[in-house]
N, CA, C and O atoms as a GROMACS GRO file, in nm:
protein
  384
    1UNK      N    1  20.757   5.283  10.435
    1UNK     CA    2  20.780   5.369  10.322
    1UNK      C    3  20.876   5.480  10.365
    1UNK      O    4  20.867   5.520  10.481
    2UNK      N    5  20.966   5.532  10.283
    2UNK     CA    6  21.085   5.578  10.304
    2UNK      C    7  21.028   5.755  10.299
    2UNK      O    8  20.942   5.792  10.219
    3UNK      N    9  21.095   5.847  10.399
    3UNK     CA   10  20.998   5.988  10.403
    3UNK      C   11  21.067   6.033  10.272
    3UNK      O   12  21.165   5.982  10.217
    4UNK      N   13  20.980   6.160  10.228
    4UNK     CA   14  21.047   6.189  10.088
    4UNK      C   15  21.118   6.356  10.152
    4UNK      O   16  21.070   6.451  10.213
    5UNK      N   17  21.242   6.325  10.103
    5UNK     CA   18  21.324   6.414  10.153
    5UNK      C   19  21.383   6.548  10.031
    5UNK      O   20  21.432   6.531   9.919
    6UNK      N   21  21.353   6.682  10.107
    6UNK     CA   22  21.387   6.762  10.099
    6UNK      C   23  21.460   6.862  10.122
    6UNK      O   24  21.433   6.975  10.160
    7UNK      N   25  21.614   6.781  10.083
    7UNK     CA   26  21.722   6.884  10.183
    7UNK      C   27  21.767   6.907  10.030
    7UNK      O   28  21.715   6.872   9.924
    8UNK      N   29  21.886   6.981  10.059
    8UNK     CA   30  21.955   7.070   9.958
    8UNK      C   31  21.869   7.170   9.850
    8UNK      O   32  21.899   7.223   9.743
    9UNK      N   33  21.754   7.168   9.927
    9UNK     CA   34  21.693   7.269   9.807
    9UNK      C   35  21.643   7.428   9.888
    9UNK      O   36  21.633   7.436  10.011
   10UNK      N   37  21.623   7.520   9.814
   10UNK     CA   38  21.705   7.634   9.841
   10UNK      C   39  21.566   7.674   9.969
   10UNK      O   40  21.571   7.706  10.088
   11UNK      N   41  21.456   7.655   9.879
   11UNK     CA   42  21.295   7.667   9.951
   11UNK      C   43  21.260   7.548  10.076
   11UNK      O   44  21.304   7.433  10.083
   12UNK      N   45  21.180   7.606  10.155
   12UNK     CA   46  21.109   7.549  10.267
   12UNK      C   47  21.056   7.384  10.157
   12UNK      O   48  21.061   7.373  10.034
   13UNK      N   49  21.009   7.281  10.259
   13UNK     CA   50  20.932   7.183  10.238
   13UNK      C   51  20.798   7.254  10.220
   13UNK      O   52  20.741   7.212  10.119
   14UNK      N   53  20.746   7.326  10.271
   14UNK     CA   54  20.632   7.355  10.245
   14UNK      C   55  20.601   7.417  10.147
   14UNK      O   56  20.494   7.384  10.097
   15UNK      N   57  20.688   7.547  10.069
   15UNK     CA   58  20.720   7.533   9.978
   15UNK      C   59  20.676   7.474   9.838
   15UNK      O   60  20.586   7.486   9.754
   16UNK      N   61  20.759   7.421   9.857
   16UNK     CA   62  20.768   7.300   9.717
   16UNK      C   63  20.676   7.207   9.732
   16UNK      O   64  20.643   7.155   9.625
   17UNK      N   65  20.608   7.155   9.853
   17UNK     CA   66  20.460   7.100   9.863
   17UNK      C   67  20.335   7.160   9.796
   17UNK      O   68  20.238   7.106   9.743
   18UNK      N   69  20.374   7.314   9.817
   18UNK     CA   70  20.270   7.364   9.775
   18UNK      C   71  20.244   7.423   9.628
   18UNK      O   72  20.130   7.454   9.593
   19UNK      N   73  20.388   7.441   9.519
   19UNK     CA   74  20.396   7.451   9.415
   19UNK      C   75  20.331   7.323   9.357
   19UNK      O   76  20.237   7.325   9.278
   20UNK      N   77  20.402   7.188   9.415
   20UNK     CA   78  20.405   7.093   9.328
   20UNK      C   79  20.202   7.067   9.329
   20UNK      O   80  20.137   7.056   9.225
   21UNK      N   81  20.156   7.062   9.437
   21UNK     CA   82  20.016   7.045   9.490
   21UNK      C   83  19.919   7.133   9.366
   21UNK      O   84  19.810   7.107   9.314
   22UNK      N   85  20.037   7.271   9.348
   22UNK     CA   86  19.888   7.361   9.239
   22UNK      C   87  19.941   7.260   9.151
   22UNK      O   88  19.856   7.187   9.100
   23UNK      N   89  20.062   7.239   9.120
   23UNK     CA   90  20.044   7.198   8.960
   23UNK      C   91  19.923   7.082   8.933
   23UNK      O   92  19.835   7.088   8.848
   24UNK      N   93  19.941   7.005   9.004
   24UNK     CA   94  19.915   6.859   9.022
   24UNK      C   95  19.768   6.849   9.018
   24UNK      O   96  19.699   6.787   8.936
   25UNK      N   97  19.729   6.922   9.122
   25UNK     CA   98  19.551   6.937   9.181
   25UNK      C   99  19.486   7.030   9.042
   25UNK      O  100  19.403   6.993   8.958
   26UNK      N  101  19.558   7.162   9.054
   26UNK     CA  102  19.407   7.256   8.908
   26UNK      C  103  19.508   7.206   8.759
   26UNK      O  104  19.455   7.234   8.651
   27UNK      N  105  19.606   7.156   8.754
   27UNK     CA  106  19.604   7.122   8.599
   27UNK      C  107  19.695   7.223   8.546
   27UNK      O  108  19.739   7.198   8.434
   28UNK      N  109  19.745   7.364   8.617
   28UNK     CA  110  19.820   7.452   8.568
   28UNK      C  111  19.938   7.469   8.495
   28UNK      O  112  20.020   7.382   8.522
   29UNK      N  113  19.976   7.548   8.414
   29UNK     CA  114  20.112   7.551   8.367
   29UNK      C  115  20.241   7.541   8.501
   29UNK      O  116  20.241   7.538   8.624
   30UNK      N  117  20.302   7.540   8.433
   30UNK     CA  118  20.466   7.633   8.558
   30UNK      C  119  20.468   7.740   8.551
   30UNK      O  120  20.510   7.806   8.646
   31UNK      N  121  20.413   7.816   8.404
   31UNK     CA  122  20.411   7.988   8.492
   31UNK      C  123  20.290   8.005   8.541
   31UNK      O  124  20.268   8.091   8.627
   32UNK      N  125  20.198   7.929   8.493
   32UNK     CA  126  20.092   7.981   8.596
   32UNK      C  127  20.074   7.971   8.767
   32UNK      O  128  20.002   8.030   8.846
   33UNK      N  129  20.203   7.841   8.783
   33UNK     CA  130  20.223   7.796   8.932
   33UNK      C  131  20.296   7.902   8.921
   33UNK      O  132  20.215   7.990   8.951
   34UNK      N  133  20.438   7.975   8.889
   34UNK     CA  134  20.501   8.062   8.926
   34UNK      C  135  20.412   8.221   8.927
   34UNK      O  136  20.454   8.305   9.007
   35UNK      N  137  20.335   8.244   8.870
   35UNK     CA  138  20.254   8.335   8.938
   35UNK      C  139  20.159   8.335   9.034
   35UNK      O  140  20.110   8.442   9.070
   36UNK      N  141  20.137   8.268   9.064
   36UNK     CA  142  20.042   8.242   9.195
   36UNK      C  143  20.123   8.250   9.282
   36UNK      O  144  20.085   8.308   9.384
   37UNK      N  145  20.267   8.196   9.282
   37UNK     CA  146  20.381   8.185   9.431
   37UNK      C  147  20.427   8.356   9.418
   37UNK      O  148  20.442   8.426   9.518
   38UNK      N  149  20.445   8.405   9.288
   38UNK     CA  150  20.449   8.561   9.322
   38UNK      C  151  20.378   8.601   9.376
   38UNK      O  152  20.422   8.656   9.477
   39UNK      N  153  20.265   8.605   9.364
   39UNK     CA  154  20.129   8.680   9.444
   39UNK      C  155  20.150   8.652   9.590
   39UNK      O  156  20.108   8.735   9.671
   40UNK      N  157  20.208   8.549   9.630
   40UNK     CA  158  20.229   8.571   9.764
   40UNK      C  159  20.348   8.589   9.829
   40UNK      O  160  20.378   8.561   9.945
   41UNK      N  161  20.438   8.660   9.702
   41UNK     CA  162  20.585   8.719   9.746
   41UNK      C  163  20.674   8.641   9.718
   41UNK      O  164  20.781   8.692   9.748
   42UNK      N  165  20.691   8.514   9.664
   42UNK     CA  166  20.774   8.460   9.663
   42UNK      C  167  20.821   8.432   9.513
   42UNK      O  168  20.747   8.380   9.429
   43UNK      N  169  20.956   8.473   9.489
   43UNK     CA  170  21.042   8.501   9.338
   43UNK      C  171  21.097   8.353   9.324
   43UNK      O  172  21.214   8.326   9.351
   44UNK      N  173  20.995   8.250   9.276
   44UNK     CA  174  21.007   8.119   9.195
   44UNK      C  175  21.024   8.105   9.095
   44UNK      O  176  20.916   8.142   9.048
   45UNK      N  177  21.134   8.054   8.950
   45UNK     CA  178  21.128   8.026   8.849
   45UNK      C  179  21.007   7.920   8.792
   45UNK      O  180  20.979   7.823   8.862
   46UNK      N  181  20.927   7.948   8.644
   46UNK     CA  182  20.855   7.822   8.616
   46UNK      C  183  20.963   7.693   8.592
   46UNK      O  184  20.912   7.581   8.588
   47UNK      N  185  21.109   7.704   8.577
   47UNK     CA  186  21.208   7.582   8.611
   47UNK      C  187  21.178   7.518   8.752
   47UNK      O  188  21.132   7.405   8.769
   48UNK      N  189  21.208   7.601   8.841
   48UNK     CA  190  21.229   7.528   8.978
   48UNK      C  191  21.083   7.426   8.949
   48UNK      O  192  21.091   7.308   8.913
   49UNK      N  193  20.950   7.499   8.974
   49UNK     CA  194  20.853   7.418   8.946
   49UNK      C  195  20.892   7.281   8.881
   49UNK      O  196  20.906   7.166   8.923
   50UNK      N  197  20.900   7.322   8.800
   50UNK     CA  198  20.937   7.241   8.702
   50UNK      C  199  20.982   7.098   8.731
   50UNK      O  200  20.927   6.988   8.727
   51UNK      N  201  21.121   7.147   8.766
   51UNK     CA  202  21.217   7.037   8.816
   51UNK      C  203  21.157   6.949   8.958
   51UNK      O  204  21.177   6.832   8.990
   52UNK      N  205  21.075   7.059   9.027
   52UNK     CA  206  21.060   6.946   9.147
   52UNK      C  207  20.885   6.894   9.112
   52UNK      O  208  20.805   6.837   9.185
   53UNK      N  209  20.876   6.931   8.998
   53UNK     CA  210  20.732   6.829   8.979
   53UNK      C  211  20.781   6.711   8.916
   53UNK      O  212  20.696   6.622   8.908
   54UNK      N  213  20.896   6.682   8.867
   54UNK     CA  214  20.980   6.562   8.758
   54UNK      C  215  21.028   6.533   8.893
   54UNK      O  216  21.033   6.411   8.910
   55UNK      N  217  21.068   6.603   9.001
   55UNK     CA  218  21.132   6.490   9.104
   55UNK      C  219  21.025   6.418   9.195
   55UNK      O  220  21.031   6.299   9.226
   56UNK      N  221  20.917   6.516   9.237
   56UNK     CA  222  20.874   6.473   9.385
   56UNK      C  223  20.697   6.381   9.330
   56UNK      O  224  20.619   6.308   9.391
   57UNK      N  225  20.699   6.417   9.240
   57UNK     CA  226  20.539   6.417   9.205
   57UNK      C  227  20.537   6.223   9.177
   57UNK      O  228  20.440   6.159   9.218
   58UNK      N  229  20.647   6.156   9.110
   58UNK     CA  230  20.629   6.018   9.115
   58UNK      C  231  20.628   5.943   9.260
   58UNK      O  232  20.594   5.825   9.268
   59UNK      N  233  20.675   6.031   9.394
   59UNK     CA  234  20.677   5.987   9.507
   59UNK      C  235  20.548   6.006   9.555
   59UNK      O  236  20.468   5.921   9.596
   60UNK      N  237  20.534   6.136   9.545
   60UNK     CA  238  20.417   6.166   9.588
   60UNK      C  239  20.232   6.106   9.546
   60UNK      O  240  20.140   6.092   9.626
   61UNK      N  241  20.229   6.080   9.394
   61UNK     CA  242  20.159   5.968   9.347
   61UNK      C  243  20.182   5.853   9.445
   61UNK      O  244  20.089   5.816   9.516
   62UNK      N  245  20.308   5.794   9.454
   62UNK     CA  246  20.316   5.664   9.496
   62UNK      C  247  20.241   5.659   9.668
   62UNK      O  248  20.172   5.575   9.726
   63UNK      N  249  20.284   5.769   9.699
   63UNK     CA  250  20.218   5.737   9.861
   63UNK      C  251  20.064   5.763   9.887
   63UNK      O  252  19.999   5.725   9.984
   64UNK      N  253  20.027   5.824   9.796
   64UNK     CA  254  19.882   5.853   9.794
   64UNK      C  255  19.828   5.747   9.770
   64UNK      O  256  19.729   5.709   9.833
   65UNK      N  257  19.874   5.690   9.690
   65UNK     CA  258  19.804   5.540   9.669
   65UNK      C  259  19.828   5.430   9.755
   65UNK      O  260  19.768   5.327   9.726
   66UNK      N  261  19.920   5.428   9.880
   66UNK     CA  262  19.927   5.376   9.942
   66UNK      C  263  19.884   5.411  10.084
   66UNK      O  264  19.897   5.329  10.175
   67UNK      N  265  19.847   5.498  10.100
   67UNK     CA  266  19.722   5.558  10.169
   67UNK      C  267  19.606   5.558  10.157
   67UNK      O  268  19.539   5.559  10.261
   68UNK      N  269  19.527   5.558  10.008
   68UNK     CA  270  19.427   5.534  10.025
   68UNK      C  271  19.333   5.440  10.024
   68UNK      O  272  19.335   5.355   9.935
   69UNK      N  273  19.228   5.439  10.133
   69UNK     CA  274  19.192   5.275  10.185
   69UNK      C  275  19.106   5.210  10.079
   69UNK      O  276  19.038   5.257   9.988
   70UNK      N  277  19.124   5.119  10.108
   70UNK     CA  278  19.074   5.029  10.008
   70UNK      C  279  18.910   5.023  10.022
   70UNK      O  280  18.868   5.047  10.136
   71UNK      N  281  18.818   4.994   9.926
   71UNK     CA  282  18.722   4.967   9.885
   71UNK      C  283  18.635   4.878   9.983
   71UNK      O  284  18.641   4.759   9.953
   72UNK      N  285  18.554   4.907  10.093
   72UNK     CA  286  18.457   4.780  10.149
   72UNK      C  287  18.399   4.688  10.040
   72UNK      O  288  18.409   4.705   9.919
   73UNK      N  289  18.318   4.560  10.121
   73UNK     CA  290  18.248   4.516   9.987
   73UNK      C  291  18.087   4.496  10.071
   73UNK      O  292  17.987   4.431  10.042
   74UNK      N  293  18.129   4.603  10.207
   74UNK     CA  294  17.965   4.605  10.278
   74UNK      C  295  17.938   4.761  10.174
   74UNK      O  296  18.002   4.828  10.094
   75UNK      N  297  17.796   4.761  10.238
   75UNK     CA  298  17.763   4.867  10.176
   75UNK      C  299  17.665   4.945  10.274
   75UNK      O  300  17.585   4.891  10.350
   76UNK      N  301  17.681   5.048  10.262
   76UNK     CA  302  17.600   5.193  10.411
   76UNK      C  303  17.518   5.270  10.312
   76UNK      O  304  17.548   5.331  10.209
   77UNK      N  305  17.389   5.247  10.384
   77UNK     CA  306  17.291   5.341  10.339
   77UNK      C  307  17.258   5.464  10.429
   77UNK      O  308  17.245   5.465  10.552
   78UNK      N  309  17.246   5.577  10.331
   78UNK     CA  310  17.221   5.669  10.467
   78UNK      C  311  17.064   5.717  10.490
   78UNK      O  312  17.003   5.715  10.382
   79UNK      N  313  16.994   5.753  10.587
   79UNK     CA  314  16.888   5.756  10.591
   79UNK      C  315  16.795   5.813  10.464
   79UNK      O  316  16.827   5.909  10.393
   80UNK      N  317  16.675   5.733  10.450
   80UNK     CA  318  16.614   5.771  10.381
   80UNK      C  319  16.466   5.778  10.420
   80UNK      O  320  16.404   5.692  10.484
   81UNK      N  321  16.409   5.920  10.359
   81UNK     CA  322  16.272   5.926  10.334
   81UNK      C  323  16.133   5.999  10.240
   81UNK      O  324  16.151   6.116  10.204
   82UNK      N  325  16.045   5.956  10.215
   82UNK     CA  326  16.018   5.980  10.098
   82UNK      C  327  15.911   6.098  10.161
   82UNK      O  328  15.869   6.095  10.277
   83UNK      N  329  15.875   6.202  10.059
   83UNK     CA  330  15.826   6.324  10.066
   83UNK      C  331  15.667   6.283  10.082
   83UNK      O  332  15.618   6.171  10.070
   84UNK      N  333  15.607   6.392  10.108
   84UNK     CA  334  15.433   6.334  10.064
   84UNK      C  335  15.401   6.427  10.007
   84UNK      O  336  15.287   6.403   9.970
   85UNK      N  337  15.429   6.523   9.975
   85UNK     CA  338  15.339   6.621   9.884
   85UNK      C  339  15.328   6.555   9.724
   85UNK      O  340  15.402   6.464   9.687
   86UNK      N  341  15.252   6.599   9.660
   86UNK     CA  342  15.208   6.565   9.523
   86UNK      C  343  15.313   6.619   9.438
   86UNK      O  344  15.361   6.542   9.354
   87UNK      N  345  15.368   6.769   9.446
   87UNK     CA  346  15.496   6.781   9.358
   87UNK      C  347  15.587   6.714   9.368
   87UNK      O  348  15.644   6.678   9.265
   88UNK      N  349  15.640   6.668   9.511
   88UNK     CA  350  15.760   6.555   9.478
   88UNK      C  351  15.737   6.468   9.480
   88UNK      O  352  15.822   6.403   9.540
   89UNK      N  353  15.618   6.381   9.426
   89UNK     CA  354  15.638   6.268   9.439
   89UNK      C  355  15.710   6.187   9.375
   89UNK      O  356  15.737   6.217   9.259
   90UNK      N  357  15.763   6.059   9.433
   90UNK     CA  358  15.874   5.984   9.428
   90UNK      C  359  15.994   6.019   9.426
   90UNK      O  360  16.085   5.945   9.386
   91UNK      N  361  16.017   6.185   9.487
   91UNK     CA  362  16.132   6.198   9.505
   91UNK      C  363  16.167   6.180   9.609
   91UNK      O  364  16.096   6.234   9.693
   92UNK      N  365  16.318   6.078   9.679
   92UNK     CA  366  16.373   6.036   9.735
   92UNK      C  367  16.488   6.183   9.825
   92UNK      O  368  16.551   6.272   9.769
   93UNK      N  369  16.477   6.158   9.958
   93UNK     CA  370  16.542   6.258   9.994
   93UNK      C  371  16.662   6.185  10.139
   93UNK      O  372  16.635   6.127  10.244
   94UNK      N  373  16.779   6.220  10.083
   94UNK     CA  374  16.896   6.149  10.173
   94UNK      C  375  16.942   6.205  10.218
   94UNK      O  376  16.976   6.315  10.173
   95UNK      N  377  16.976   6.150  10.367
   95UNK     CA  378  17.027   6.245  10.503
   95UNK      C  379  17.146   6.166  10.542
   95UNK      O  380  17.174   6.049  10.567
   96UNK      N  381  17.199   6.272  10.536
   96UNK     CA  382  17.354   6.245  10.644
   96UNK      C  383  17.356   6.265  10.746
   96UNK      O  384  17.458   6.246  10.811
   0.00000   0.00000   0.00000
């Protein structure tokens, strides 16, 4: 898979990872991503956002899904054991 490249743009990679990441992850507007990048000093248009969520975000979908592993068809139980007192009974209690 081909790296997704970030040259000619004015901001760090990290950056624009991390604009595109709020939009993407809490659901936010572009000014609401562009105020959050103020709060930590940095003078972002809700455009720039903008533009690099229409560029990077179909790449970025694409590799996530090609990262993430696929489905077993075993199955892991994690320890279990059952309480004895009379208020919980039959409640089931699971340990990691």
């Amino acid at each position: 898979m081909a790296e997704i490249s970030y040259r000619r743009h004015r901001f760090p990679t990290v950056v624009i990872q991390h604009a595109v990441w709020l939009y993407l992850r809490f659901r936010l507007s572009y000014r609401d991503v562009e105020e959050l990048l103020a709060e930590r000093g940095l003078d972002i248009s809700y455009e720039s956002v903008r533009s690099w969520v229409l560029k990077f975000e179909p790449m970025i979908a694409r590799r996530l899904r090609q990262v993430r592993p696929r489905p077993s068809d075993r199955w892991h139980l994690d320890g279990v054991s059952r309480t004895t007192s009379s208020e919980n009974e039959g409640v089931e209690l699971y340990e990691r």
